[in-house]
VEXFIGU-833796 format. One line per field, with one value per residue (C-alpha): residue number from 1; residue in three letters; y, z, x negated. Coordinates in Angstrom, 2 decimals. Each point is the difference from the previous one (the first is absolute). Layout:
N
num: (NUM/...)
residu: (ALA/...)
v: (Y/...)
w: (Z/...)
u: (X/...)
# end
This chain:
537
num: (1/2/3/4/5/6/7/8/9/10/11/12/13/14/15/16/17/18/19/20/21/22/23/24/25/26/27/28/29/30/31/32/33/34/35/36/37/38/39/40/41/42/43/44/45/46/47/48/49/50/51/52/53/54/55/56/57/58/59/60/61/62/63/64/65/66/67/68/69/70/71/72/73/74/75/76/77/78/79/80/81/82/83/84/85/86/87/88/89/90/91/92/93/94/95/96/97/98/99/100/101/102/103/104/105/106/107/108/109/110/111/112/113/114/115/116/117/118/119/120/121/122/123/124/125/126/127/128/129/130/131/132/133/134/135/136/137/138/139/140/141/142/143/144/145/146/147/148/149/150/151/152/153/154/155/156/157/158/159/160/161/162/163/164/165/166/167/168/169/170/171/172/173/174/175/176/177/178/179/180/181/182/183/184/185/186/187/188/189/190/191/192/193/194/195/196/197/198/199/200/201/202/203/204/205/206/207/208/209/210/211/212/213/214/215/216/217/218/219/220/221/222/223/224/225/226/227/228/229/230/231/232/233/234/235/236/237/238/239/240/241/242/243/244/245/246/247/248/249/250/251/252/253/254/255/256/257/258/259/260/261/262/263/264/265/266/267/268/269/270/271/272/273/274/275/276/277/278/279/280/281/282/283/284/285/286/287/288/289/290/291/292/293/294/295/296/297/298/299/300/301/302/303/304/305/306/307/308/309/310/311/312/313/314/315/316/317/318/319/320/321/322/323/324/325/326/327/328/329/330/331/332/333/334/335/336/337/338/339/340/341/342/343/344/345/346/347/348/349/350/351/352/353/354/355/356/357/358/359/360/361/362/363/364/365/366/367/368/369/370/371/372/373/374/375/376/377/378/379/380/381/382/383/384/385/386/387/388/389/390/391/392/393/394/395/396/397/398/399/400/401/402/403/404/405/406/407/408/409/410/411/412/413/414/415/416/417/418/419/420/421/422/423/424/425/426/427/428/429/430/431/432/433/434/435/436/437/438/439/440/441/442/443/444/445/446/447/448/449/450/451/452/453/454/455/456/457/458/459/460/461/462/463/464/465/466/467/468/469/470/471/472/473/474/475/476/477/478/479/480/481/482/483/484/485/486/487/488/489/490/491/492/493/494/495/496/497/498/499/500/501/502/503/504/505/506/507/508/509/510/511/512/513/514/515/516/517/518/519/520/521/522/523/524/525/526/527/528/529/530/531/532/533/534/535/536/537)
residu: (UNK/UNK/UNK/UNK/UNK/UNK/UNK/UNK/UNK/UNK/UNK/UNK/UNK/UNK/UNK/UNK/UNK/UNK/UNK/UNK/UNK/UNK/UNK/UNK/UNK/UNK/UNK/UNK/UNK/UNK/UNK/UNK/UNK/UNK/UNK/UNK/UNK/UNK/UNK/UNK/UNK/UNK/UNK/UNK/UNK/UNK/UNK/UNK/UNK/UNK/UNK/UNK/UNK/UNK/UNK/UNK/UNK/UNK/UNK/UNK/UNK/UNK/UNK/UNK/UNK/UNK/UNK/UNK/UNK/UNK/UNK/UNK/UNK/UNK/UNK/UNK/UNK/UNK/UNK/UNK/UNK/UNK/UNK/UNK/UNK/UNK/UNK/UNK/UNK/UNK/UNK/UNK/UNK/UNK/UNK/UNK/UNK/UNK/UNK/UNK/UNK/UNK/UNK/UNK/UNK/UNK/UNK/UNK/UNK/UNK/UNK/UNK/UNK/UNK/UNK/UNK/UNK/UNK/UNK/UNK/UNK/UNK/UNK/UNK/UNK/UNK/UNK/UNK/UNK/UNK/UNK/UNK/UNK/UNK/UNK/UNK/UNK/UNK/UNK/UNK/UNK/UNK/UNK/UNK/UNK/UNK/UNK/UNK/UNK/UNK/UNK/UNK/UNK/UNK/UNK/UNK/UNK/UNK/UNK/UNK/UNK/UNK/UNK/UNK/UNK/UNK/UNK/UNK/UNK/UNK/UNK/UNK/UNK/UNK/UNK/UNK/UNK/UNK/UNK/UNK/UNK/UNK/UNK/UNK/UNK/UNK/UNK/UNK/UNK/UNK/UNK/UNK/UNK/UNK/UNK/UNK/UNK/UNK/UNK/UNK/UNK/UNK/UNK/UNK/UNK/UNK/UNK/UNK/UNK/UNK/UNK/UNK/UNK/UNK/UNK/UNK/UNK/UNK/UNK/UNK/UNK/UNK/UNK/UNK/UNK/UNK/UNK/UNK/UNK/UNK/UNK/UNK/UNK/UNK/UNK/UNK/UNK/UNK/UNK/UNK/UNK/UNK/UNK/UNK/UNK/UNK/UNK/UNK/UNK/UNK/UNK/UNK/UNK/UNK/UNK/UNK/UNK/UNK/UNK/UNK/UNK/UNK/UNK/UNK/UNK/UNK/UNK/UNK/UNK/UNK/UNK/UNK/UNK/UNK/UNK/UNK/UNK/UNK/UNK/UNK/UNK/UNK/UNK/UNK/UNK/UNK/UNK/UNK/UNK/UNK/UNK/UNK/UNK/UNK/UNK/UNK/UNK/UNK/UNK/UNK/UNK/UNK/UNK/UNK/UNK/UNK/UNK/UNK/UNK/UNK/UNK/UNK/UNK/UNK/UNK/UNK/UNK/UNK/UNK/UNK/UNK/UNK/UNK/UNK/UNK/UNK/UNK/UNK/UNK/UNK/UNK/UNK/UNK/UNK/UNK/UNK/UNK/UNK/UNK/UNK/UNK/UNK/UNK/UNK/UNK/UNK/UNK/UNK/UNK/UNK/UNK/UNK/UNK/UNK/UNK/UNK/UNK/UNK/UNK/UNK/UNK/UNK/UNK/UNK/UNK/UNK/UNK/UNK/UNK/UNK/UNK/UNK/UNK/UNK/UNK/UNK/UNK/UNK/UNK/UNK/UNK/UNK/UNK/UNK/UNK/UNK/UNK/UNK/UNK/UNK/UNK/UNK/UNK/UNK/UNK/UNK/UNK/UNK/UNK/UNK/UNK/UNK/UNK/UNK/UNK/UNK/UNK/UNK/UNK/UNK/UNK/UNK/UNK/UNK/UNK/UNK/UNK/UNK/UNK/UNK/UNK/UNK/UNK/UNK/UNK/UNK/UNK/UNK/UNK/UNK/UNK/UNK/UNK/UNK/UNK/UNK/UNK/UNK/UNK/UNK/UNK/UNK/UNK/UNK/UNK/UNK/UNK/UNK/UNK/UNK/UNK/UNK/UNK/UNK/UNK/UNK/UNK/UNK/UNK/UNK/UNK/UNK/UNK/UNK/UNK/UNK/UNK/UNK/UNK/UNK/UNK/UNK/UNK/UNK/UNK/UNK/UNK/UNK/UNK/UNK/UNK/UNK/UNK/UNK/UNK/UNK/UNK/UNK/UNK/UNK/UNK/UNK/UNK/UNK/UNK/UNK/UNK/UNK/UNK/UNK/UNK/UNK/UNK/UNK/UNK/UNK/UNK/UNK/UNK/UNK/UNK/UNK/UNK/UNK/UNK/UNK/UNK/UNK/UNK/UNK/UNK/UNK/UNK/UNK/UNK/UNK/UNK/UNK/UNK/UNK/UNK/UNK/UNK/UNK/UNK/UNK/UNK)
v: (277.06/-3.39/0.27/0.40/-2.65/-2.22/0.73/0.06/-3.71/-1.09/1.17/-1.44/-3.32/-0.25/1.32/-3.22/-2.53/0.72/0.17/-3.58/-0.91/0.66/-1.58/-3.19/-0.40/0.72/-2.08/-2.99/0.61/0.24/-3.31/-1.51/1.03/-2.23/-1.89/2.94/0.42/-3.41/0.05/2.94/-1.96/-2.77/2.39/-2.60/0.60/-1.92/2.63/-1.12/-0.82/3.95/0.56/-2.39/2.11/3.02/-0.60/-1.38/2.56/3.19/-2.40/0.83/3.37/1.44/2.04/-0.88/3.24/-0.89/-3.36/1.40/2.43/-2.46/-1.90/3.00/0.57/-4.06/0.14/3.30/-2.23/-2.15/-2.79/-0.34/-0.56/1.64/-3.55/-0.46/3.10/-0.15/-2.67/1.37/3.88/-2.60/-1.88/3.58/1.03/-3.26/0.84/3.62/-1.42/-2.15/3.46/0.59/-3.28/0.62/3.57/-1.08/-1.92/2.30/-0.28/3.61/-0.62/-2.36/1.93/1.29/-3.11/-1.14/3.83/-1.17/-3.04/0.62/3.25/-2.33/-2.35/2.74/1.44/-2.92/-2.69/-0.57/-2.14/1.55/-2.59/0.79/3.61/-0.71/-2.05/3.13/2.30/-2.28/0.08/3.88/0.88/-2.27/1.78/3.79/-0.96/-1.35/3.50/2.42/-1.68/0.60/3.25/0.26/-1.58/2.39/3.18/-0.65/-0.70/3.35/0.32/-2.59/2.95/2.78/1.12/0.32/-3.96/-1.35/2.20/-1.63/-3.26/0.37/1.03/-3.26/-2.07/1.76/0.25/-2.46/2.41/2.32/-3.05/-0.72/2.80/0.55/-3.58/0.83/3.89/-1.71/-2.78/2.25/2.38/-2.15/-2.77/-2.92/-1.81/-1.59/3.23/1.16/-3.39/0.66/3.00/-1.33/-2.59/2.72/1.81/-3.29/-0.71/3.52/-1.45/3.07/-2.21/-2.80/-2.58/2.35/2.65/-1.99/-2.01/2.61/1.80/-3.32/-0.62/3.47/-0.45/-2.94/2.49/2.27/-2.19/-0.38/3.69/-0.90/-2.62/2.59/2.73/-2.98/-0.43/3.13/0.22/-3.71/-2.20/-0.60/-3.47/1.22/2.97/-2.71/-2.03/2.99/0.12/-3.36/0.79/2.92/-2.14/-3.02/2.22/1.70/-2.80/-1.71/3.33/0.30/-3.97/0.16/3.78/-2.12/-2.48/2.03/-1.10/-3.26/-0.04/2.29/-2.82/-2.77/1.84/0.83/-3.64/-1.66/3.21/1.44/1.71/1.18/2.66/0.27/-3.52/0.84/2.55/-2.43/-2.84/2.27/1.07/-3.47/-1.20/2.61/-0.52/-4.01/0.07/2.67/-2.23/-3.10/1.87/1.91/-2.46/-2.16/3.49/1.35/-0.71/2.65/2.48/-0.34/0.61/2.89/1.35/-0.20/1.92/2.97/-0.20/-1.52/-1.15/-1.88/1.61/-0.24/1.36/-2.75/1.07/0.46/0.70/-1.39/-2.62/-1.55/2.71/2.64/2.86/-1.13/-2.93/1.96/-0.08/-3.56/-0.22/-3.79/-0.26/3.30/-2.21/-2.90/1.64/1.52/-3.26/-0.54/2.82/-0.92/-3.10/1.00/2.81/-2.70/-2.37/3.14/0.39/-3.26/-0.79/3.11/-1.72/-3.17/1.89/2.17/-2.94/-1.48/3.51/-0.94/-3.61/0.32/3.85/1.45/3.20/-0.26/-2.12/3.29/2.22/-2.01/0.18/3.18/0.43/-2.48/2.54/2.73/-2.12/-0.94/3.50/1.11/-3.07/1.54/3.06/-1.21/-2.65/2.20/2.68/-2.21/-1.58/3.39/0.64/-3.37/0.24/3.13/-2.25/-1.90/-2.88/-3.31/-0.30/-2.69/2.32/2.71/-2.51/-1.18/3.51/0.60/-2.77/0.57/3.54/-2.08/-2.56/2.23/1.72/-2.75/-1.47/3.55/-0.76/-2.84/1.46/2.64/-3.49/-1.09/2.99/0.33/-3.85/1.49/2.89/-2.04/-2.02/3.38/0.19/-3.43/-0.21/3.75/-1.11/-4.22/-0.65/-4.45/-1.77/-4.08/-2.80/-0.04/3.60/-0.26/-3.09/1.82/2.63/-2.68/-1.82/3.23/1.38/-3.01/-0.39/4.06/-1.12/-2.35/2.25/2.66/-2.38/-1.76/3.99/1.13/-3.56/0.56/3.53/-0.69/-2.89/1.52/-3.18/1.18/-3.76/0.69/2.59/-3.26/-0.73/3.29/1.00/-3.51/0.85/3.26/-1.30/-2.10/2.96/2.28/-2.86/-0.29/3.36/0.02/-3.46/1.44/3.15/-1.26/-2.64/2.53/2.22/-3.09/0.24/3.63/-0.85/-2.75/2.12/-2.04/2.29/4.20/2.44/1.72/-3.45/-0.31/2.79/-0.82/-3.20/1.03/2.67/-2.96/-2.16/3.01/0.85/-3.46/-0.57/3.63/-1.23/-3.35/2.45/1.78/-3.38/-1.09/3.44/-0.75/-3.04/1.02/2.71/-2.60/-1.98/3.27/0.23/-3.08/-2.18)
w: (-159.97/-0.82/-2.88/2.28/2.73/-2.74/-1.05/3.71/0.20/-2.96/0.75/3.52/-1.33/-2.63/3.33/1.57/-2.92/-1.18/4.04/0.61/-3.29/1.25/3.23/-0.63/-2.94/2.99/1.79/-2.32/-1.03/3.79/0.41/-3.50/1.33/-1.51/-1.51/-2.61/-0.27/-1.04/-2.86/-1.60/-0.02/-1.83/-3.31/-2.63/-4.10/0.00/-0.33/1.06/3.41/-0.20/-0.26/2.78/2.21/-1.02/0.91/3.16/1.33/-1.46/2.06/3.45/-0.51/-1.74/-2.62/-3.67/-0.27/3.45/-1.76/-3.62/1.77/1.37/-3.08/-1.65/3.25/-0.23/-3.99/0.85/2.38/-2.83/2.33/-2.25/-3.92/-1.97/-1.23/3.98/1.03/-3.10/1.49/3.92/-1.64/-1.77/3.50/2.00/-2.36/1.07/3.13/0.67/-1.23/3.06/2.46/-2.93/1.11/3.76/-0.20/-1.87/2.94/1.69/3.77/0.35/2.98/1.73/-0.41/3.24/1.69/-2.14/1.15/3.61/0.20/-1.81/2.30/3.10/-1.65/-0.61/3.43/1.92/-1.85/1.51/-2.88/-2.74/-2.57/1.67/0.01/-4.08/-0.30/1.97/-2.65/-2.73/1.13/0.91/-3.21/-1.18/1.90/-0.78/-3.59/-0.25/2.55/-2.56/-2.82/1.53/1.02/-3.67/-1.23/2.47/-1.18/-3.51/0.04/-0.89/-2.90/-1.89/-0.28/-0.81/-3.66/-0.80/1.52/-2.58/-3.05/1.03/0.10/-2.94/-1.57/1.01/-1.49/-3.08/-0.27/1.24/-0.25/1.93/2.93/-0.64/0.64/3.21/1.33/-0.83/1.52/3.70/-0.10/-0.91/2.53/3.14/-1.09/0.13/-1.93/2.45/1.74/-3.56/-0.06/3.74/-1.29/-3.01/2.56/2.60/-3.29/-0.87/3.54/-0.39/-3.45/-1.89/-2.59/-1.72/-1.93/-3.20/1.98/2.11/-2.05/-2.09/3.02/1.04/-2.93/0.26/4.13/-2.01/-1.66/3.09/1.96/-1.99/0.77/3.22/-0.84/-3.28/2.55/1.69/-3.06/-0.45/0.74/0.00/-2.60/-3.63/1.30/2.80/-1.94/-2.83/3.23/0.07/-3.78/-0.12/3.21/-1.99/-3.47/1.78/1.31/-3.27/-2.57/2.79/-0.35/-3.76/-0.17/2.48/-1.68/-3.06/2.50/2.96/-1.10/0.60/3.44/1.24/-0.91/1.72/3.15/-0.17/-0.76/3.29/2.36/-1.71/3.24/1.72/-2.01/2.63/-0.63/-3.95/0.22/2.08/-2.30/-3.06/1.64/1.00/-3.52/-1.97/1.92/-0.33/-3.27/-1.71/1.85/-1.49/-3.98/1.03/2.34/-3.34/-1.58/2.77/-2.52/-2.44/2.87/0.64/-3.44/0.07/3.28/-1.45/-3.25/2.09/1.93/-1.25/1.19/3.13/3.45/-0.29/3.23/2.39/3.63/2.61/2.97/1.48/-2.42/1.93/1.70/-1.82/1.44/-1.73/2.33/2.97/-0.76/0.86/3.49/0.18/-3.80/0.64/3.49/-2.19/-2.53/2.49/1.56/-3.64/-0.57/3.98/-1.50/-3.10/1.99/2.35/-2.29/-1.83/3.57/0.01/-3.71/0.85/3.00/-2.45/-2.76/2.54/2.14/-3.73/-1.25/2.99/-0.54/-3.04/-0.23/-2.51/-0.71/-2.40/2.45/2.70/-2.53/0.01/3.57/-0.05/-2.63/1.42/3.45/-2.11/-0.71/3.35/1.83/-3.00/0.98/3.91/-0.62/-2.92/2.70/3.23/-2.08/-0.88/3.21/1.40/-2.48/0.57/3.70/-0.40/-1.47/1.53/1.60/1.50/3.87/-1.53/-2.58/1.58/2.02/-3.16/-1.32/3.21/-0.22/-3.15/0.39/2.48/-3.11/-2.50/2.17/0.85/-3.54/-0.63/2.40/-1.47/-3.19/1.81/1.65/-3.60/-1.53/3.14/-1.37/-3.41/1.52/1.81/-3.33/-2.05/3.15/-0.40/-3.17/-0.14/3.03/-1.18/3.04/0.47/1.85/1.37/-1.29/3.92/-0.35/-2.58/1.01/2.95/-2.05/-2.08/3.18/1.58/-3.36/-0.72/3.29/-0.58/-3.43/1.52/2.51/-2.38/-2.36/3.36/0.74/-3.55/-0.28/3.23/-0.76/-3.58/1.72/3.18/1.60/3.90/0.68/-2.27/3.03/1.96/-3.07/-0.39/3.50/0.28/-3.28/1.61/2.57/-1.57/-2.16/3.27/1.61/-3.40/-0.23/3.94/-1.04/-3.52/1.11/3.02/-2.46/-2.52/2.68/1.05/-4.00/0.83/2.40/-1.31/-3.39/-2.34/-0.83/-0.88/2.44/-3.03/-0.88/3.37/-0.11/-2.64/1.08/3.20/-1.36/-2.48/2.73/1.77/-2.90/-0.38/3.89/-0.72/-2.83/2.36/2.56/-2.61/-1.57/3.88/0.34/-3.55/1.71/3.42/-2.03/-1.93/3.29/2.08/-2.78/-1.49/3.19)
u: (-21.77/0.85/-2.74/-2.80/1.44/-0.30/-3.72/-0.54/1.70/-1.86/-3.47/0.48/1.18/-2.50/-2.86/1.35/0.21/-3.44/-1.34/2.00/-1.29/-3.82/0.46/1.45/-2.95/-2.07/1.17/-0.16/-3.27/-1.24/1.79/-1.55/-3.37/-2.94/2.56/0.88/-3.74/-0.19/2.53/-1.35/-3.30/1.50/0.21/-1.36/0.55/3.23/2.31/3.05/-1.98/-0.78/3.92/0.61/-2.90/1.40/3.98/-1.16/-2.71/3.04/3.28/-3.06/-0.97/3.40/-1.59/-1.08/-1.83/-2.05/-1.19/-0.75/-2.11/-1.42/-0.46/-2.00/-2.08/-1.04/-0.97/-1.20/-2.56/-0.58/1.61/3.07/0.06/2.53/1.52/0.45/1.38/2.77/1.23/0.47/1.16/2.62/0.99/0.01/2.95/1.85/-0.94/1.09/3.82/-0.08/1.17/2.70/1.46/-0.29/1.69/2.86/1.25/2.51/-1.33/0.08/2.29/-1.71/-3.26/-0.26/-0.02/-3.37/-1.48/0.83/-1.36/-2.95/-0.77/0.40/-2.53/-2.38/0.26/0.05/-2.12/-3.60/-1.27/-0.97/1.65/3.49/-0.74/-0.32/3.31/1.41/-0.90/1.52/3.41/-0.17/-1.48/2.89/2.63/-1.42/0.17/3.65/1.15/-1.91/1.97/3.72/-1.50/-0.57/3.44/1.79/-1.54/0.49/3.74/1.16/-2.23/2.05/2.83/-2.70/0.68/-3.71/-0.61/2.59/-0.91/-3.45/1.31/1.75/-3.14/-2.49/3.41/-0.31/-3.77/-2.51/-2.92/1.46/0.08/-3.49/-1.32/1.98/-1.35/-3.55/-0.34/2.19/-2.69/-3.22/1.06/0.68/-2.21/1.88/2.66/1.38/0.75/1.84/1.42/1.31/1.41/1.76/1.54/0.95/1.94/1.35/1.77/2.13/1.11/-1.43/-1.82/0.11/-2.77/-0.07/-1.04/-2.35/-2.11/-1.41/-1.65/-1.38/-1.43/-1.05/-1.53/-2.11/-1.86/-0.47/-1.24/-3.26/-0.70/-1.43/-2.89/-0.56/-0.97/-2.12/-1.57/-1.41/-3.83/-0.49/-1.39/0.96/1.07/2.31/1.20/1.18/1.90/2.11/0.38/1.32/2.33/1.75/-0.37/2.13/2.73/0.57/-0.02/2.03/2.56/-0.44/1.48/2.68/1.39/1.58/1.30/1.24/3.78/-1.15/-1.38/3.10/2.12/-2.61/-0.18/3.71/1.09/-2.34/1.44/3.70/0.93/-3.54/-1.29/-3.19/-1.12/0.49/-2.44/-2.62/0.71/-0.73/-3.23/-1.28/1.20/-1.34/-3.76/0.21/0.84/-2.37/-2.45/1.22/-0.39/-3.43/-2.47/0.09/-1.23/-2.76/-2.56/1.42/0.48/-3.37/-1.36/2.32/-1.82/-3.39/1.22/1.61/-3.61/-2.68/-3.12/-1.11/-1.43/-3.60/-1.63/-0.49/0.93/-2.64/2.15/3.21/1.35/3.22/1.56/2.09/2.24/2.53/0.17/0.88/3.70/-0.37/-1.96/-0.09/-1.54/-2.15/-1.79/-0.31/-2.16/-1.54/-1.30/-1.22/-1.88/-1.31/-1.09/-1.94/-1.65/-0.98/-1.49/-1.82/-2.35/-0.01/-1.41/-2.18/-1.55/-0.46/-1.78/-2.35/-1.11/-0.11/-2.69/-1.87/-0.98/-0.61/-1.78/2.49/0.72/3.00/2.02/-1.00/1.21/3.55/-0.02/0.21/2.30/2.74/-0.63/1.60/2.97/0.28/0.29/2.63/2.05/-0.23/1.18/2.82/0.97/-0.21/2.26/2.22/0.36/1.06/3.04/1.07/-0.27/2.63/2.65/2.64/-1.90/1.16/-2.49/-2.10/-0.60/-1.09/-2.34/-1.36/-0.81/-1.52/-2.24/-0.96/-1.54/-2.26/-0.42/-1.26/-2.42/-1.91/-0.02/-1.60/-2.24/-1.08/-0.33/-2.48/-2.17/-0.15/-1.03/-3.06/-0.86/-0.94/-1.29/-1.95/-0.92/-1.04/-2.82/-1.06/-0.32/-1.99/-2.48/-0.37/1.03/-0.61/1.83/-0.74/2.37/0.97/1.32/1.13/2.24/1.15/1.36/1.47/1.75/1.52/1.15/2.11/1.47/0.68/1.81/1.87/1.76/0.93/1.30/2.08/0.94/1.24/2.26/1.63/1.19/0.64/2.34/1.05/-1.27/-1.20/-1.43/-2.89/-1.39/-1.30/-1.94/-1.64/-0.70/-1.93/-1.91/-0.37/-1.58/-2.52/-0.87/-0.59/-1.86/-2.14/-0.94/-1.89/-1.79/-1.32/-0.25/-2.88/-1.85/-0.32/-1.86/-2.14/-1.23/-0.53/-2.15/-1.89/-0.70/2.08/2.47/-1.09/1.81/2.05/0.96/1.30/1.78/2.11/0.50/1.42/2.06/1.42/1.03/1.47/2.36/1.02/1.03/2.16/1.56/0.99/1.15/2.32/1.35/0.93/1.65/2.14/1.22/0.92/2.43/1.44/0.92/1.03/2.14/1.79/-0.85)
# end
């Protein structure tokens, strides 16, 4: 009986570690918002700005293996190099020690207080920043009770004969240690919940360092299992990410084996009494340092990525190019590559509406043919994004967020609209050009004055969502305007020329239908902007 209330205690424990765990990263990352969106942006070739990302974005979100999978989903996008994402898979090891540290404080017993709190935060908090803070500090307080839930279910294991013949064993044989480190960590998917673990053994005094630090050298090497099942179906690129991941931790292992005696003593030495904050000292050691001997190295761990698999990706990507599902782990990074791909889909209709307006002037039928070419593109991007948008829309969003997703359904669909005027521009073109339609230099410069104005306010429209600036509606709805009032002036001079015989009725026609597309496209640019104000305003 006391065998199973101790797998009961343990597997509750752990249940509330890992769920504390989750939702104080949640938490923090909610809180980080744009600003966490904004570091990982700053990736640059300097590596040791990489590391710095990558400690920084894994101390928010409490998982390495979240942000290497993220890693492989951005190179995977071609938006990350593999010189850059060494450097953040480097910094996301540093990272991930940072929960090591927090759980070897012994608040265990003060742990309910932080659960309390934080509940009455949660509960009673209107704004949605406190709600946030309220999360922190009850994810804090979960994860402290799951680990004396934890300590206090393994305490009579340290007397079990098959516990010290086990312990005896690691002591004896390092490999045996490793291995035990890297099946915990592959199977729960997280070294900081082995770590946890290893601490919650550590507080009933049932091990010491020498049996410790083998399995964390060992929950190293598990941890890469996660962004290696990432890996698989992606590019050669992101697949070699996840190489270089498991390459790191090993070498890192294969250096530290020889010198294991060594860090015991270290970590023993800053902490004689503790041996909890032993084990998180030899874990943040062990990460900081096999950075310190590899970043110099990255270079060769590449080169040793492209021998294991060779070759470069050569199919360039017609659809989606920003988002990835692997992003979804990470809400507030997954909505800021959304607003991305938002963006280039935008400026697609609008470089189609450019190039068809472009065919028409000038009678050509390659620059039609693009037209309709760049259409394709577009409606893949609407149904990547609008897909997308509803996985992300299931995750655990922040109220702004969920307004922003909102709007952006409305977004896309009238930037596919757009796309659609364009494409009825060089539609319109094809007949033109088929039936020699003429026009006069005065139609011709009304066309001219109304398409510009049109250009303007899409342009005005794309920048204000891409920036989530609302005062730029002012600007469009008075461009909007002038468009609206320009299409009822052309529209009755160019049936005065009807009527007077300069211009053919199929000419007409066109024309007309021209400046009709143009004032929808204006209607649809207005419509992006109102959204960006009903939401960010």
């Amino acid at each position: 009986m006391d065998a199973i209330s101790m797998i009961i205690g343990l597997i509750g424990g752990l249940g509330l570690f890992l769920f504390g765990m989750k939702l104080m990263g949640d938490g923090l990352e909610n809180a980080a918002g744009e600003g966490l969106k904004n570091i990982l942006e700053k990736v640059t070739s300097n590596p040791i700005m990489g590391v710095l990302i990558g400690t920084i974005v894994t101390a928010v979100i409490q998982s390495s293996s979240a942000t290497t999978v993220m890693v492989v989903g951005f190179v995977n996008a071609g938006l990350m190099n593999l010189s850059q994402a060494v450097g953040v898979i480097m910094g996301a090891n540093i990272g991930t020690t940072i929960t090591g540290q927090l759980v070897a404080f012994k608040l265990d017993h003060i742990a309910p207080i932080f659960v309390g709190v934080g509940s009455a935060i949660v509960l009673f908090s209107k704004s949605n920043k406190r709600r946030e803070f309220g999360n922190i500090v009850l994810g804090f307080g979960i994860l402290f009770m799951g680990m004396g839930i934890m300590g206090d279910s393994m305490k009579p294991i340290s007397n079990a004969p098959q516990f010290q013949n086990l312990v005896v064993a690691i002591g004896d044989n390092w490999l045996i240690g490793l291995i035990v480190g890297l099946a915990m960590t592959a199977i729960v998917q997280s070294s900081s919940a082995t770590t946890g673990i290893l601490i919650a053994l550590a507080s009933t005094g049932s091990i010491d360092m020498n049996v410790a630090l083998p399995i964390i050298l060992g929950c190293n090497i598990g941890t890469c299992v996660t962004a290696l099942l990432s890996s698989i179906g992606t590019s050669k690129t992101a697949r070699k990410a996840a190489i270089i991941h498991l390459f790191f931790n090993v070498l890192g292992t294969l250096i530290f084996i020889p010198l294991r005696g060594v860090l015991v003593n270290i970590v023993q030495y800053i902490s004689p009494m503790d041996v909890k904050r032993q084990i998180a000292n030899a874990h943040t050691i062990f990460n900081i340092t096999n950075t310190l001997v590899l970043l110099p190295l990255s270079k060769y761990l590449i080169i040793a990525a492209n021998k294991l698999i060779p070759g470069e990706d050569q199919v360039e990507k017609v659809g989606a190019t920003f988002i990835d599902e692997r992003f979804l782990e990470t809400p507030v990074i997954a909505l800021g590559q959304v607003i991305k791909e938002v963006s280039r889909m935008a400026n697609k209709a609008k470089e189609n509406l450019e190039i068809s307006m472009g065919a028409f002037r000038e009678n050509d039928d390659q620059l039609v043919s693009k037209v309709y070419e760049n259409e394709k593109i577009i409606n893949a991007l609407e149904e990547d994004i609008t897909t997308y948008l509803v996985k992300l829309s299931k995750t655990e969003l922040s109220d702004e967020q969920k307004g922003i997703i909102a709007s952006t359904f409305h977004v896309v669909n009238d930037i596919e609209r757009i796309g659609d005027h364009a494409e009825n521009i060089a539609d319109l073109t094809s007949e033109k050009i088929i039936k020699r339609l003429e026009y006069t230099a005065q139609g011709m410069g009304e066309l001219k004055q109304m398409y510009d104005y049109t250009l303007h306010a899409l342009e005005v429209a794309i920048e204000s969502y891409k920036i989530h600036d609302p005062k730029r509606i002012e600007e469009v709805s008075a461009i909007e305007q002038r468009i609206d009032e320009l299409e009822k002036e052309f529209r009755e001079a160019h049936i005065s020329r009807l009527n007077s015989g300069v211009c053919s009725p199929n000419a007409g026609a066109v024309f007309l239908d021209i400046i009709s597309n143009l004032e929808r496209i204006g209607d649809h640019a207005k419509n992006i902007a109102e959204n960006v104000t009903n939401t960010f305003a």
